[in-house]
Every structure is written in C-alpha cells, then in structure tokens.
C-alpha positions as CSV (number, residue, x, y, z in Angstrom):
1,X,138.1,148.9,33.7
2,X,140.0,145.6,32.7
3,X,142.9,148.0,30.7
4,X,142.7,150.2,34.0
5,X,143.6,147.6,35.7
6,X,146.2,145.8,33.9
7,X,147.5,149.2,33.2
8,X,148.1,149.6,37.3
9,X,149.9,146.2,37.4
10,X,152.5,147.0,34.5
11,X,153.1,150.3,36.8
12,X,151.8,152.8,34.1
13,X,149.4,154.5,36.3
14,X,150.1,155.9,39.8
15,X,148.7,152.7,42.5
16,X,147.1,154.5,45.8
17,X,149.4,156.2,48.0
18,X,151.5,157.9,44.9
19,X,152.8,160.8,47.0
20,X,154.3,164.1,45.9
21,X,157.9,163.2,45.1
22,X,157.0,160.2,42.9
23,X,157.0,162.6,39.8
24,X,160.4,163.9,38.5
25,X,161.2,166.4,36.0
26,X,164.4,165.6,34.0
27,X,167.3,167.9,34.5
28,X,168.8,170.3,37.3
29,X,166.9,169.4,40.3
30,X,163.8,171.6,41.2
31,X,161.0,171.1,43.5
32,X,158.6,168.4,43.6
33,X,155.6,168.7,41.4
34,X,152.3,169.6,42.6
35,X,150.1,166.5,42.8
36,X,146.3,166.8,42.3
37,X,144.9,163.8,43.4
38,X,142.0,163.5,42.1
39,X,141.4,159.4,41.6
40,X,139.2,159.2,44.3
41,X,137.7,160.7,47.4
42,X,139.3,157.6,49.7
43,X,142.4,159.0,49.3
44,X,141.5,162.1,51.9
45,X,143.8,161.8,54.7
46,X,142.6,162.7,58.5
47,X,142.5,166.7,58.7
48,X,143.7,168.3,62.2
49,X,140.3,168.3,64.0
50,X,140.2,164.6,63.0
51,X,143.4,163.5,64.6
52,X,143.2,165.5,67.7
53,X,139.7,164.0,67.9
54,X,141.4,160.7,68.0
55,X,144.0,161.3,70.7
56,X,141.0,162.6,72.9
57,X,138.6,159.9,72.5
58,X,137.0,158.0,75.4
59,X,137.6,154.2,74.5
60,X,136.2,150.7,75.4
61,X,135.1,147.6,74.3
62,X,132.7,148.0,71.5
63,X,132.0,144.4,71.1
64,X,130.5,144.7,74.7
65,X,129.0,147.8,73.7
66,X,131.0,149.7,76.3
67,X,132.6,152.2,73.5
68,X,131.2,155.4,74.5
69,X,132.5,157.3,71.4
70,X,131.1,154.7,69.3
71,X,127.9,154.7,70.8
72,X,127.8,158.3,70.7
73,X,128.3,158.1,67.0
74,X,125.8,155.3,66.3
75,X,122.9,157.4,67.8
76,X,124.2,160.9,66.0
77,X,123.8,158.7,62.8
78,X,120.5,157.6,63.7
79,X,119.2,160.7,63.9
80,X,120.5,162.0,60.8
81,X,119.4,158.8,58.7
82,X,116.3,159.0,60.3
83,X,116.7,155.4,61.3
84,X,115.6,153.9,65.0
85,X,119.4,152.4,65.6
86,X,123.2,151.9,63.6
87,X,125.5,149.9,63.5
88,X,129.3,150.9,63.1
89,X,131.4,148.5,61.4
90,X,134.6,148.6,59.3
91,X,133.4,149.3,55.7
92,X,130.7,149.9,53.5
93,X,131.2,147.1,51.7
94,X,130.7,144.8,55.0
95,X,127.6,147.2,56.1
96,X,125.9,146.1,52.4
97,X,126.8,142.2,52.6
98,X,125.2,142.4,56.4
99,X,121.9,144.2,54.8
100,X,122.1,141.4,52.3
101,X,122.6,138.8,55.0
102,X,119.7,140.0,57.4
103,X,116.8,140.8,54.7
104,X,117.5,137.4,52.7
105,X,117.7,134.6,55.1
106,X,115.3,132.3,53.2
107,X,117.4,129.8,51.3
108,X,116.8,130.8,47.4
109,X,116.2,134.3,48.3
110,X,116.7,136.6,45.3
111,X,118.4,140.1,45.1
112,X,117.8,142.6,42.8
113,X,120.0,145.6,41.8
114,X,121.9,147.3,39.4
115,X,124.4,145.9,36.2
116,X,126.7,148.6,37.5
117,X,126.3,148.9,40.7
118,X,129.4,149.3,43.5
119,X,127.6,146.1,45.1
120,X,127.3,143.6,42.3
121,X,130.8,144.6,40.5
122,X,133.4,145.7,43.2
123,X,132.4,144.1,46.5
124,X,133.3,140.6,45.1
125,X,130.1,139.1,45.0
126,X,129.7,138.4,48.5
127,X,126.3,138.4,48.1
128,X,126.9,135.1,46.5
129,X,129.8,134.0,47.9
130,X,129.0,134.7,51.4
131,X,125.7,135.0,52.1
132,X,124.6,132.7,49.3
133,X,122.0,135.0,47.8
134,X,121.1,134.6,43.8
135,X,122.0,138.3,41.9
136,X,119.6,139.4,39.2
137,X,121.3,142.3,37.9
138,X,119.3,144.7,36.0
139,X,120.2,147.9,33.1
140,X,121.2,151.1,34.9
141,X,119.8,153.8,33.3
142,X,122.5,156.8,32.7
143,X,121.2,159.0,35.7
144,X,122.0,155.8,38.3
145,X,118.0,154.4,38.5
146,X,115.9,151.6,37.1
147,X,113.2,151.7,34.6
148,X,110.3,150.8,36.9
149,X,108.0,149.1,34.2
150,X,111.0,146.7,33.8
151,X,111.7,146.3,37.4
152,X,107.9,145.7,37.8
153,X,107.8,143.1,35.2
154,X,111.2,141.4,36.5
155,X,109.7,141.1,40.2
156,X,106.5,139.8,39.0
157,X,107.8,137.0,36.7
158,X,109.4,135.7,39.9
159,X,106.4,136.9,42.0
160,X,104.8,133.8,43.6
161,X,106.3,131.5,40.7
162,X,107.6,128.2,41.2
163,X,110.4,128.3,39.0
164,X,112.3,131.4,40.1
165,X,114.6,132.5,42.7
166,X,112.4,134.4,45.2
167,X,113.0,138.4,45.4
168,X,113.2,139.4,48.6
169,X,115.4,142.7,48.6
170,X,115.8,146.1,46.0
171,X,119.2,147.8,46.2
172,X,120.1,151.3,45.0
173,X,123.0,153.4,45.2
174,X,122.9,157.2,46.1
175,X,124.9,158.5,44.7
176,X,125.1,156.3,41.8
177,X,129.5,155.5,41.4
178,X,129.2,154.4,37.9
179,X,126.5,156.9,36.6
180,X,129.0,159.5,37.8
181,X,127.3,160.5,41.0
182,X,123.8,161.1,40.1
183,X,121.8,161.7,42.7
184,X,118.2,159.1,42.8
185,X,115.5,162.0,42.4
186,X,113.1,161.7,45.2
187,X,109.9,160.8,43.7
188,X,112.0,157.9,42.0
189,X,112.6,156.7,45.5
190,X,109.0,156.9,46.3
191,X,107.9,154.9,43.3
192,X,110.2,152.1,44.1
193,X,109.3,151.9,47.9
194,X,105.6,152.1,46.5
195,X,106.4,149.0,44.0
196,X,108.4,147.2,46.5
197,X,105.6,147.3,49.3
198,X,103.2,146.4,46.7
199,X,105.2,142.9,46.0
200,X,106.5,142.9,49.4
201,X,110.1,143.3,48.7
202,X,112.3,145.2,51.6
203,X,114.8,147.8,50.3
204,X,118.2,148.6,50.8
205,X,120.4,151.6,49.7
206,X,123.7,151.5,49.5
207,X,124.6,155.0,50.6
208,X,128.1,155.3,50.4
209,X,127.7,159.0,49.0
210,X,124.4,159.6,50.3
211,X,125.6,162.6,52.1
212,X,126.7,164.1,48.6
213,X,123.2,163.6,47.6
214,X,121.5,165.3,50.3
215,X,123.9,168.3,50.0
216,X,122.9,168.4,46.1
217,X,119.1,168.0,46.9
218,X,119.6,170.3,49.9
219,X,117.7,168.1,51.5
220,X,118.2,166.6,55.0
221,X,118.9,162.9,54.5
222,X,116.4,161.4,56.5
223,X,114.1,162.8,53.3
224,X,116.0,160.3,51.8
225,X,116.4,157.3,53.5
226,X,112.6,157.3,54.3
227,X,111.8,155.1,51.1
228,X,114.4,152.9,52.9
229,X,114.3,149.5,54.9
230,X,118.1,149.7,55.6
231,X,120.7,152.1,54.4
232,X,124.8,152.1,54.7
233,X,126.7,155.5,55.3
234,X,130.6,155.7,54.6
235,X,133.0,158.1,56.6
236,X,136.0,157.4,54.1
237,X,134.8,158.7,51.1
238,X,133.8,162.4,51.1
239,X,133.3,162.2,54.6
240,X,137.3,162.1,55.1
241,X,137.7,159.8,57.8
242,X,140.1,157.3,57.2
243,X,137.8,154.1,57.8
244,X,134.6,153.1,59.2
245,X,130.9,153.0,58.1
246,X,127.6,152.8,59.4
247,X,124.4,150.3,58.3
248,X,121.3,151.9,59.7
249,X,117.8,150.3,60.1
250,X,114.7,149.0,62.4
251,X,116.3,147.9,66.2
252,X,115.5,144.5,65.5
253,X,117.1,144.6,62.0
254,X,120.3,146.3,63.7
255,X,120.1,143.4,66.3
256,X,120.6,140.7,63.6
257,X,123.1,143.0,61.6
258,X,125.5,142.6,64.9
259,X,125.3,138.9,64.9
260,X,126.2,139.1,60.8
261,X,129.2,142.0,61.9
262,X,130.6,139.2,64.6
263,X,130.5,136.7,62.3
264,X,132.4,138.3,59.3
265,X,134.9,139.3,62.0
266,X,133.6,143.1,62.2
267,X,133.9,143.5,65.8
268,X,136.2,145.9,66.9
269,X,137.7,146.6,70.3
270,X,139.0,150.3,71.2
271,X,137.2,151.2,68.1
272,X,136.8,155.1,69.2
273,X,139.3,156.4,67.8
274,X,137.8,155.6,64.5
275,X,134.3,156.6,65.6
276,X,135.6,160.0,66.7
277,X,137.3,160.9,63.6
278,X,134.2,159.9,61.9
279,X,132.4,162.0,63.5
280,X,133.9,165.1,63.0
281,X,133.5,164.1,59.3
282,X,129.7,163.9,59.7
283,X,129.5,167.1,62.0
284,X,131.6,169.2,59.2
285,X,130.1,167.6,56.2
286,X,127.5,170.5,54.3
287,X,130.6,172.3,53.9
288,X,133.1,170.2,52.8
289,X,130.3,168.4,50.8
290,X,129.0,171.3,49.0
291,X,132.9,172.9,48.3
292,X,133.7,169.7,46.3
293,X,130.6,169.7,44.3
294,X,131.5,173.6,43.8
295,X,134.9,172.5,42.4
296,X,133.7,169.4,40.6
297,X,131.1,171.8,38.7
298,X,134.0,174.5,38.0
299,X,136.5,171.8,36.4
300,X,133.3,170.1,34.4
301,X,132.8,174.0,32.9
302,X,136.2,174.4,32.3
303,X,136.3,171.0,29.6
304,X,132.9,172.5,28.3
305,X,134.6,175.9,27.2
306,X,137.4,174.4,26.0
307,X,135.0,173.2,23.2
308,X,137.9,170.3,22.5
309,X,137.3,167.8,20.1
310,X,139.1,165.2,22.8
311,X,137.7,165.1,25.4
312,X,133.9,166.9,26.6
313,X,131.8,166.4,29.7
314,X,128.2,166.4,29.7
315,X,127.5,169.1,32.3
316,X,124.0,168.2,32.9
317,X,125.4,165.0,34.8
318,X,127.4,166.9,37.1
319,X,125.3,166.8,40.3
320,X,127.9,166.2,43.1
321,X,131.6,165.6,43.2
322,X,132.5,162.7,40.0
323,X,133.4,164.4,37.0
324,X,133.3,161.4,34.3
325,X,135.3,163.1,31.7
326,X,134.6,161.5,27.8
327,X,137.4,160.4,25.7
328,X,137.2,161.3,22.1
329,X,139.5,161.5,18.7
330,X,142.2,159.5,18.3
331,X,144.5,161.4,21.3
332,X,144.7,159.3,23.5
333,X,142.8,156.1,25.3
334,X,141.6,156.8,29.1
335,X,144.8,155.2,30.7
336,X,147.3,157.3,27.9
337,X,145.7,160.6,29.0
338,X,145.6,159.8,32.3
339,X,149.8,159.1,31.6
340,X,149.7,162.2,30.2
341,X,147.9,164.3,33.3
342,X,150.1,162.6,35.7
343,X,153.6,163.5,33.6
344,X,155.5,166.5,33.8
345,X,157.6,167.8,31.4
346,X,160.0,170.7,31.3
347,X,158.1,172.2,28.1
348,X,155.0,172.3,30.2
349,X,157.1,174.3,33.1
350,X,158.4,177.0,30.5
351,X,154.9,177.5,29.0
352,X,153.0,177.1,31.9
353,X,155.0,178.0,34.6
354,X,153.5,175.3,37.2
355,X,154.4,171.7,37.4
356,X,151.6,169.6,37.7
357,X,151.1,166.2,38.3
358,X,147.0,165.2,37.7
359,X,146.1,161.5,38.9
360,X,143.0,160.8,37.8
361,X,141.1,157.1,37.2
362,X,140.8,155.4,33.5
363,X,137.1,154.4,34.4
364,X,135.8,152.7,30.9
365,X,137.0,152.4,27.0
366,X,136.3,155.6,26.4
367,X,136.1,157.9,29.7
368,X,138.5,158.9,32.8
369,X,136.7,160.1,35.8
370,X,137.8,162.4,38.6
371,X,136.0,162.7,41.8
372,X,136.7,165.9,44.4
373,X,137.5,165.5,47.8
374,X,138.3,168.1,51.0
375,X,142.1,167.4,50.3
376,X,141.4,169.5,47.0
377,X,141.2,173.4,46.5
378,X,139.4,175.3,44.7
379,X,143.1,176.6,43.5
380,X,144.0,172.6,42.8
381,X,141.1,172.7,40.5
382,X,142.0,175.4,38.5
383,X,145.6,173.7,37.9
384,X,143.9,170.6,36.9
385,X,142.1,172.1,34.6
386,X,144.9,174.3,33.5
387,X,146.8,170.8,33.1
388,X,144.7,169.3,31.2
389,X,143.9,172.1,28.6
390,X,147.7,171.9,28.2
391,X,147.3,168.1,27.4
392,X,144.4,168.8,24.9
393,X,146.7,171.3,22.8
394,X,149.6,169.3,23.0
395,X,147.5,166.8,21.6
396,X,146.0,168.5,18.8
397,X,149.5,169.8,17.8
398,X,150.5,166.8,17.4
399,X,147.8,165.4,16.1
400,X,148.1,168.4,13.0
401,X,151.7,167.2,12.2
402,X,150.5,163.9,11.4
403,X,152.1,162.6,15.1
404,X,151.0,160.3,17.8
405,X,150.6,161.7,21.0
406,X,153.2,160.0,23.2
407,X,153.0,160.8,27.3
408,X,156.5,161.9,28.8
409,X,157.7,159.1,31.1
410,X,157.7,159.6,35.1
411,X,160.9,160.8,34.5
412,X,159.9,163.4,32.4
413,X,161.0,164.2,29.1
C-alpha cells in the first residue's frame, strides 16, 4: 500500500476522477480510449433515477429533524437492518467512530477488531484520536473473520484484570475490504455474539458492503445484523449514491449517536437530496448488487483459464464484487501492471482492435485488486479481461527474449 501510494503522488497511477480523455494514443488523432474503471466502487457516479430523485426531493432541516426525505430513509433502513431506529450521517467512516464513541464511554475502554480492518488502517485512527479508545488489533484470517479461541483468550486476559485496558466493543467488517470481500458466514456471526454476550462485550459491524453480503448469502440482511449491537450501511460504495451512510442500532443507542453526529460536525441541513438519491440505491440494490458479483466472478474465471504464470486468482475467494488479482513472476510489480492496464498502445489497437484503458488499485507487494460497480458492464468486463490477457502475453514475450517488461507511457508508445 505504501508503493501505491507514493506511486499516486509521483503521478504514475491514475488519482480519482481520471476521466476518459486522460489516456492518449500517440499519432493521428482517434477517439478517446475506453476507460474501465475498476479501482473502486466509490467512483459510481449518480444514475438518472438518482438525480431526478434529487431535483424532486421534499427538503428541511434535518438537524431539527424536519427532513422528511431523510426521515423517510432512516426508517426504510431500519426495517431492512432489522434495527429499531438510524441515523443518517455523512460517511461510513463517521457512522463507525460514533459506534465507537457511544459503546466505549468508560475512560480506558478497549476495542477489539481486526489487523486489517477498513476501521483500524484507513479511518485514521479516530478511534484513538478522537474518541480516545485503546485499539487491540487482532490476525485476520484470509476469509475476513477471527479465530475465536484466540479472540476468547484475548478478551479474557483483559476480562476483569487490573492491568488491562477494559474490552468493551467487537468490530467486524462484512464484507471484509482487505480479505477481498468475503462475506462473515453466519454461524461465525453467531459464535461471536455468543462469546461476546458471554464476556459482556457489545458488537459492532462495520457494514459498509453488507448489502453485497446479503445478496451473496441471498439472505435478507436483517439475518445478518441480528448478531449485531450496532451496524453502519454505506450508499456510496455499491450502493451508487454519491455520499451518505447510515449507523443503525437500539433508540436509545441512536439517541446518543445524534449527540456524537453534532459534535463531529455531522449535522446536515437540506440533507434530502442526498437521502433521496440514497434511497433509490437501497430500493434497486439485489440487482445492481448481484450483476457486479456476476461480472466480478466472470473476470476472476477469465485469469483462471488463462492458466498464466503472472498473475492467477484464487476463485474460491470470489464471493461478491473484489477481485484481488495475485502478482507473480518477475513481469511486473502491482503498481507496473497496473501502468500497464491503464496504457494504450497502438500495437494493442492493431492486434486487438479496441483501445482500452483498465484502472485498477495496486493493493499489496504482490496483488492488484479490482472491485465492480453498476457503472461497469458485463461488456466492460469482457474488455478488461481481454486487456489484461493482452498484458500477460506481452509480458511473457518479453520476458522469452530476455527483456523487461516496460509499460507504454500515458502518451502511449
């Protein structure tokens, strides 16, 4: 992640909002490339129903509580989550540092959760920082949950000692970012809320994909969020709204969270015409949901039959729309294939006869991952993949004279 990033700052990756044009071919001019965005599913844009939703919403003050679209929204997501009330606030990462804030109040309060996890590594460590709760990060395991003898034995060194920070809350993430979107099986969930009610730990679930998980468990989410004390919902991930999230709980819970949302500066006004756009994401979301995974699966089958000693997926992971792609050989790193996705060249044009630019995300040392969204087709997929089984021969050609693989420029070459 550290060469991803310093990658992005020297400009050799595409930075969000890399639109269409921003890839040339060199030579007589031609039209733009086609740009498969595939980096992450925050870069949806609003669809049509979304932005007409918007221009019709009914508006008011939703730090009064006087929003009606809001309010409408907060009770369609109850019901869904199963939860008695929500709470809509600007992001998912402010719905999880309010969870944090309400269930650890006590001063030494400890939290547990994942190494990996979106919470502990990119929401800046506000659970430290803001709230001033102590992080005891545990191993993820590869499918995204804990081994529970381990998290048994964690919680009850601490359990009633003098000497330890005191754990108070259990978060989980469903799906699981970094384990490339594995979904948390369901009896895994109950075994946790069983271990946590048996220490009396409160839980937390960071469900910024959970909708992706229910869709793969076809499973309502309430099923879910049952094992749950709390749970957060984002609308600008698959969802495709551009912003907003939900934190969903108990009414006295969700009566604390709005005191935490007002004090990090989360109260909105007219915030409507966000809720409304959210909620045609919510309303539409089994089918959008379940054509990524589709897609996701279909490009993960596709690096499978290339049989390529580069790069190979393990298809078994592949449960909803992350594709973590592995990086092997001596090709390419993450961030130079990644170069070499997003390039065009006119030697691809006259063999393939398609112009393809591929953005996808150097994610470790040794993998790049792609996650689907409703802004891509089943038809984007197939170029992608097309694209990047060009790559892989180009590679191994290369490779077979004795030559390094060098991406084309952005200019092409």
């Amino acid at each position: 992640m550290l060469a991803a990033r310093g990658a992005l700052r020297r400009g050799r990756l595409p930075a969000a909002g890399v639109g269409v044009g921003s890839v040339r071919l060199r030579g007589p001019p031609r039209l733009p490339p086609h740009v498969v965005d595939l980096r992450s599913d925050t870069v949806t844009r609003p669809c049509a129903a979304m932005r007409r939703a918007m221009a019709r919403a009914a508006v008011g003050d939703d730090d009064y509580g006087e929003d009606p679209t809001v309010n409408e929204l907060q009770c369609l997501a109850a019901g869904i989550l199963g939860m008695e009330e929500t709470l809509f606030v600007p992001t998912a990462t402010m719905a999880n540092l309010i969870a944090v804030m309400c269930h650890c109040q006590r001063r030494g309060a400890q939290l547990l959760l994942g190494r990996d996890s979106h919470l502990h590594v990119y929401e800046h460590g506000g659970a430290a920082q803001v709230a001033g709760v102590h992080s005891q990060a545990l191993p993820d395991l590869p499918d995204g949950t804990f081994d529970l003898e381990l998290l048994e034995l964690t919680i009850r060194e601490a359990h009633g000692s003098r000497y330890h920070p005191r754990p108070e809350l259990l978060c989980l993430e469903n799906t699981h970012n970094s384990a490339g979107g594995r979904a948390l099986p369901l009896a895994y969930l109950q075994q946790v809320r069983g271990l946590a009610d048996r220490y009396g730990l409160r839980v937390h679930m960071d469900g910024a994909r959970l909708m992706n998980a229910a869709v793969a468990q076809n499973v309502e989410p309430a099923r879910i969020t049952q094992h749950c004390d709390s749970v957060s919902l984002c609308f600008s991930k698959g969802l495709g709204a551009p912003a907003g999230a939900v934190l969903a709980g108990r009414r006295e819970f969700i009566a604390e969270a709005w005191r935490m949302r007002k004090m990090l500066g989360g109260g909105m006004r007219q915030a409507g015409v966000l809720a409304a756009m959210a909620r045609v994401g919510l309303e539409h979301m089994g089918v959008t949901l379940r054509r990524d995974h589709d897609n996701a699966r279909r490009f993960a089958e596709g690096i499978q039959e290339l049989s390529s000693p580069l790069c190979s997926v393990n298809l078994a992971a592949v449960e909803t729309n992350i594709v973590m792609v592995n990086i092997s050989g001596s090709c390419s790193s993450p961030a130079e294939l990644c170069e070499h996705l997003q390039a065009v060249s006119e030697e691809e044009l006259a063999e393939t006869g398609h112009a393809v630019s591929v953005l996808l995300f150097p994610w470790s040392a040794h993998a790049v991952r792609a996650v689907w969204h409703r802004n891509v087709s089943a038809h984007d997929t197939e170029l992608a993949k097309n694209k990047l089984e060009f790559v892989a021969r180009k590679c191994r050609e290369k490779l077979a004279l004795g030559l390094r693989p060098t991406p084309p420029n952005a200019e092409g070459a």
